[in-house]
C-alpha atoms as one frame of an Amber mdcrd trajectory, in Angstrom:
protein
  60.209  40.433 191.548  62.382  40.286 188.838  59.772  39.977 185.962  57.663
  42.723 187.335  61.421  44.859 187.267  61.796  44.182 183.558  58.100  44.571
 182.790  58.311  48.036 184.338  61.800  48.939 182.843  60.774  48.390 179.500
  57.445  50.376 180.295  59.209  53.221 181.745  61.786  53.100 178.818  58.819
  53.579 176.445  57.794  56.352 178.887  60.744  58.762 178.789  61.382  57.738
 175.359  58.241  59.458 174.327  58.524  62.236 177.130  54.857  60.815 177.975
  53.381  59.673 181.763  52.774  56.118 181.499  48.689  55.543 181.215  46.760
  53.443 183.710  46.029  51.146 181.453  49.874  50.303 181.237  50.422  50.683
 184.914  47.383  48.080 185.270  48.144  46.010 182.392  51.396  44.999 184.639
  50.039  44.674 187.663  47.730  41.759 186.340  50.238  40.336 184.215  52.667
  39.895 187.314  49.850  38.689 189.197  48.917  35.807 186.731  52.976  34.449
 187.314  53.521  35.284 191.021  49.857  35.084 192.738  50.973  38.369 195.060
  52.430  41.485 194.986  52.501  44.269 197.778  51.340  48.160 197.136  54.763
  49.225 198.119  56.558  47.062 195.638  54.406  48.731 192.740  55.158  51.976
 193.914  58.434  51.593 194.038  58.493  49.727 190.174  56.224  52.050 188.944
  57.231  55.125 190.121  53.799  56.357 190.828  52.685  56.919 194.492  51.097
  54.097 196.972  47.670  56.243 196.703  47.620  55.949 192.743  48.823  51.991
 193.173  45.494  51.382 195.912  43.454  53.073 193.321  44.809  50.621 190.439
  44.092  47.617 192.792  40.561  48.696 194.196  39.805  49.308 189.803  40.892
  46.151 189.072  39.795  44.085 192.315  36.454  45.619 191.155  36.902  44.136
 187.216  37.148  41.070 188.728  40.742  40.933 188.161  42.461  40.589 191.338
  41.810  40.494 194.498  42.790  43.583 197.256  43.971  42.913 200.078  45.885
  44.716 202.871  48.657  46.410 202.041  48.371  44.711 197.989  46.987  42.792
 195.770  46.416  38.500 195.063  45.442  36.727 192.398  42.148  34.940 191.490
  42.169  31.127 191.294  43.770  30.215 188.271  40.857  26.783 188.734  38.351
  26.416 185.694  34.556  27.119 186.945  32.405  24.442 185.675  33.181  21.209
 187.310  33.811  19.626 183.429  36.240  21.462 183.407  37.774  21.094 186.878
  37.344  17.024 186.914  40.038  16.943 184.065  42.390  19.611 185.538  45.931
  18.801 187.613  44.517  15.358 188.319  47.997  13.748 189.330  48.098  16.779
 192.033  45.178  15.627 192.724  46.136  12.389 193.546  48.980  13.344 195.719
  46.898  15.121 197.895  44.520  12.109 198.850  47.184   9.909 199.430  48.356
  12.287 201.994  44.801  13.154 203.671  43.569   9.711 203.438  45.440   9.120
 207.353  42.839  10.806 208.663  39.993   8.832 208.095  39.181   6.114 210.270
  36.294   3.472 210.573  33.291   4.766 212.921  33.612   8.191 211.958  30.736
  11.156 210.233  32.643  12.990 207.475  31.204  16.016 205.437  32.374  15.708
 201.877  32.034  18.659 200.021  31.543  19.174 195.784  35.201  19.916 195.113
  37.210  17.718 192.524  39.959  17.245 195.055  37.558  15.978 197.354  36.617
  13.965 195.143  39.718  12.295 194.272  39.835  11.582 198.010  36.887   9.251
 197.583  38.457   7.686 194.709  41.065   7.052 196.805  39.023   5.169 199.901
  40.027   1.817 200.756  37.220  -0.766 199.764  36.830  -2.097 203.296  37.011
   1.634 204.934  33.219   2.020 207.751  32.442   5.382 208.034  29.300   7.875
 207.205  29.640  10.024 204.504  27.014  13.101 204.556  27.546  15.041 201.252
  26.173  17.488 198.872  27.780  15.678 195.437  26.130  13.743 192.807  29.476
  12.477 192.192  30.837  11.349 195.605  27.765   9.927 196.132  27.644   7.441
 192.741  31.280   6.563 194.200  30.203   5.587 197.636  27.889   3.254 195.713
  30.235   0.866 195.110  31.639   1.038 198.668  29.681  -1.647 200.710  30.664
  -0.319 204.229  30.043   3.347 203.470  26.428   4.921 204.999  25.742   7.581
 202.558  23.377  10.556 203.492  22.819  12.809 200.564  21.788  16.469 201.364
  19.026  17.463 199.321  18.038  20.987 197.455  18.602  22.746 194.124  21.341
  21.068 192.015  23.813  23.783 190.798  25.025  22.479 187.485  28.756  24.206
 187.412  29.632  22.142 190.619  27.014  18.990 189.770  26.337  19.349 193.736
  22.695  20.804 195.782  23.599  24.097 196.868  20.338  25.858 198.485  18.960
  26.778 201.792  17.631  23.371 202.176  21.074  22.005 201.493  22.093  24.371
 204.257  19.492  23.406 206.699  20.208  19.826 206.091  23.616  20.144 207.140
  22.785  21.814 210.356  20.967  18.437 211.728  24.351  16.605 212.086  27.800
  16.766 213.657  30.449  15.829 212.054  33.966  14.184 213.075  35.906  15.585
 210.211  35.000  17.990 207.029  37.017  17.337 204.272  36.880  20.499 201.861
  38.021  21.124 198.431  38.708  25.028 198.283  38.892  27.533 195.691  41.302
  29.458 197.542  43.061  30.225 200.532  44.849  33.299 201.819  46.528  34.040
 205.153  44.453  37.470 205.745  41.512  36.844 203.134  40.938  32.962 204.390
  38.789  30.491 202.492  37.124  32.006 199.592  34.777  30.617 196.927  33.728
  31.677 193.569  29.645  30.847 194.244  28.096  32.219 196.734  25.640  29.324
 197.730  28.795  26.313 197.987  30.700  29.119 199.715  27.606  29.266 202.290
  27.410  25.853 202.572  31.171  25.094 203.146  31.112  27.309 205.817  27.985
  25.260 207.526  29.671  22.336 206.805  32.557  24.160 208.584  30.733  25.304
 211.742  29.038  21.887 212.253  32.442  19.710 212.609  34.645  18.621 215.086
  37.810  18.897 212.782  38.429  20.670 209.418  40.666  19.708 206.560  40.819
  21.692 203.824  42.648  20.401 200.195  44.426  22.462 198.087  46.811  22.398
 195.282  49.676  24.900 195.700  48.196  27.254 192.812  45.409  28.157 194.956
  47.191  28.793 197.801  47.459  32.543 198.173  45.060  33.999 196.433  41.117
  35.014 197.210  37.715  35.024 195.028  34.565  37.094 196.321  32.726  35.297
 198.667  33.878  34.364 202.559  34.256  30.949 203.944  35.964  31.078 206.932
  39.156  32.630 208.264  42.212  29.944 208.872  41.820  29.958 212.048  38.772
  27.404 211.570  40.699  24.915 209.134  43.112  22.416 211.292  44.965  20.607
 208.683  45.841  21.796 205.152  46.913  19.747 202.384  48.516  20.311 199.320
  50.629  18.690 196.437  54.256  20.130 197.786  56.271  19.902 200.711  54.962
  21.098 203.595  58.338  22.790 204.643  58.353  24.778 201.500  58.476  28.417
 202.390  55.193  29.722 200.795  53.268  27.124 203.405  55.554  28.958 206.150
  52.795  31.948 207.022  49.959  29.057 207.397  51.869  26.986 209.481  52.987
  29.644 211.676  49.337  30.316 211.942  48.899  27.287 213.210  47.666  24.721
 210.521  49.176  21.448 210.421  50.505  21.090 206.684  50.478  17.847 204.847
């Protein structure tokens, strides 16, 4: 909290300096700037900082949440996903994090099983990560998963079919959708956009967020991968709460404190 203090100190000095309120375009210029460093912030805490009431903080929030800004959420605010869009971009972004994270979610796999493999990068890395002489199915919606199971001579691939989306180079249409519904899986291994204890799994596209929640509904086990910068903060469209996610991994520690309100939720953190 101590940036957003000195953020709102200097702002307040300019305030009675000048004998002027401070505008709401102040007040919500530092709301969004402490929410690009810190991911959260409570209405309460702004209040307090800002010296404005909780009322004129919720009507910040629902301005910005609305912008496209932030995210509200009970009793404050989150951040959106700091993750580029397009998956371009995404392929070439935190890919040592990326790395850590498969080596940790790789346990899980074992030969005989059906896997759903979503689009995401991190899933992706997964893949890259499989050993050559691992036997399972793979059913997935991902041009790119699927040119790496290629080369994987023990791997069944079943590709679900539909209308490519370019941004995630992955089918994302009601075919895709019904496709998915035809099969049980063992495990679904998801690479998320973001996660939030009260907001849950959120996505920036509506069509992958629908069909990671399919995916979602039609396994036996869920594991969802994450880098640590998503965790705890929300985009616009619902996956699923936590409650339907078993394991989740990320790139840290799983006994550092900001994993604390998942696992009390009852994930298992990798």
């Amino acid at each position: 909290m101590q940036k957003l203090q000195n953020i709102a100190k200097f702002n307040l000095f300019l305030q009675y300096k000048f004998a002027t309120p401070m505008k709401k375009e102040e007040r919500q210029k530092i709301i969004v700037d402490y929410l690009s460093k810190e991911h959260r912030v409570t209405s309460t805490e702004l209040s307090d900082y800002l010296s404005v009431s909780e009322d004129t903080i919720r009507r910040d929030v629902k301005e910005l949440s609305d912008q496209g800004l932030l995210k509200a959420v009970r009793g404050g605010a989150v951040a959106p996903s700091p993750i580029p869009l397009h998956y371009r971009k995404r392929e070439k972004h935190d890919i040592e994090n990326k790395k850590v994270i498969a080596e940790k979610a790789i346990s899980y796999l074992k030969d005989g099983q059906v896997v759903f493999i979503d689009g995401g990068t991190t899933s992706l890395a997964l893949v890259q990560s499989f050993p050559y002489d691992l036997k399972i199915t793979v059913i997935t919606n991902s041009f790119p998963v699927a040119v790496l199971i290629e080369d994987l001579p023990n791997i069944e691939l079943i590709f679900a079919g539909g209308k490519m989306c370019k941004t995630s180079f992955a089918t994302a249409s009601i075919e895709t959708i019904d496709f998915f519904r035809n099969f049980r899986a063992d495990i679904c291994i998801l690479g998320i956009c973001s996660i939030h204890h009260e907001r849950g799994i959120t996505g920036v596209l509506h069509d992958d967020s629908q069909i990671k929640k399919n995916m979602i509904q039609n396994s036996n086990f869920v594991i969802a991968l994450s880098s640590i910068e998503k965790v705890g903060t929300a985009e616009s469209y619902h996956v699923c709460p936590i409650k339907d996610i078993n394991v989740l991994v990320t790139n840290i520690s799983p006994d550092d404190k900001i994993l604390k309100v998942y696992k009390d939720a009852g994930l298992t953190i990798l």
